[in-house]
NULUMMI-16668 format. One record per residue (C-alpha): residue in one letter; x, y, z. Coordinates in steps of 0.02 Angstrom, whole numbers, plus 50000, padded with zeros to 5 digits. Layout:
AXYZ/...
This chain:
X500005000050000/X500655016149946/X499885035149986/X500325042749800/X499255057649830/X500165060849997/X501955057849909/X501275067449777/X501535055549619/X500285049749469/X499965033849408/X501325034249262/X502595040149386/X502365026949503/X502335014449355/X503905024649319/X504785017949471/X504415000849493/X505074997249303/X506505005749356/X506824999049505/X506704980149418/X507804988249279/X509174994449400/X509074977249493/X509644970049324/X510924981349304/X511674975949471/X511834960249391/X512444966949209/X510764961249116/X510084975649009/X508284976549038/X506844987448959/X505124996948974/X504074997848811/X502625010848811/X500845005848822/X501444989148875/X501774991749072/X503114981349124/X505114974349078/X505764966448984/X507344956148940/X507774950548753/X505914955248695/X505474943148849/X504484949348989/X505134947449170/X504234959849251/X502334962249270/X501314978849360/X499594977049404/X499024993849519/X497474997749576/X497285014849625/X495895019949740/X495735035349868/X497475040549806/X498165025149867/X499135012549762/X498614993049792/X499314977549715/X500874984949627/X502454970449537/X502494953749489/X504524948949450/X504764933049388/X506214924149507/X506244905649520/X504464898449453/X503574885549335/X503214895549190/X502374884149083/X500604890149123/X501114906249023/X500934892348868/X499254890248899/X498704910848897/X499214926248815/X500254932648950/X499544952748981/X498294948348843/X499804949848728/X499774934148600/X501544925748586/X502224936048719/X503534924148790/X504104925748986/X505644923349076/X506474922949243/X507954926549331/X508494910349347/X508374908249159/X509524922149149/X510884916849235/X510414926849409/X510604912649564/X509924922449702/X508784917649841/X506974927049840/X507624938150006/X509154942449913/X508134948349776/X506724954749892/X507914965749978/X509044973549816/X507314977049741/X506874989449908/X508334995149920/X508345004049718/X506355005949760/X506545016749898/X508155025549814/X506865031949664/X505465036949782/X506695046549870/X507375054249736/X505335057849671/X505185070249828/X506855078749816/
């Protein structure tokens, strides 16, 4: 749960930040990563990694990102992943990246909070 109306952000910055933040995770792990307009989210060799689903209500932010770590993606074959058809997924595993879900958990935060931070400077 995030107050964006007290931090004083809109939707597309907030969207903004959590691609980001996924984006400079990657970097941390030399993996260039990308955003692609009108299609919320990142993505890795035209492969997306990275999923935002927000719900804003009362100026609060609810839900928020969905980063693919360590999972069974083989339901993905079965749907149009973000109603996009042939829109593959990946993972970090599947990129090389061998870290635990805290390790990930917490290096995610950490360049989270550095770009809200930076939002109210």
């Amino acid at each position: 749960l995030l107050n964006i109306k007290r931090r004083q952000l809109g939707v597309q910055s907030l969207v903004r930040i959590l691609e980001q933040s996924v984006i400079d995770l990657l970097s941390d792990y030399s993996l260039d990563a990308q955003r692609r307009e009108k299609a919320p989210g990142v993505y890795v060799n035209n492969r997306k990694l990275a999923a935002l689903g927000l719900r804003i209500r009362k100026g609060c932010s609810f839900h928020g990102l969905s980063l693919n770590v360590d999972m069974d993606l083989s339901p993905f074959s079965m749907i149009d992943p973000c109603g996009y058809s042939g829109l593959e997924v990946t993972q970090l595993k599947d990129l090389g990246i061998d870290a635990s879900m805290e390790t990930v958990s917490s290096r995610l935060q950490t360049h989270f909070q550095r770009l809200l931070d930076n939002t109210a400077a």
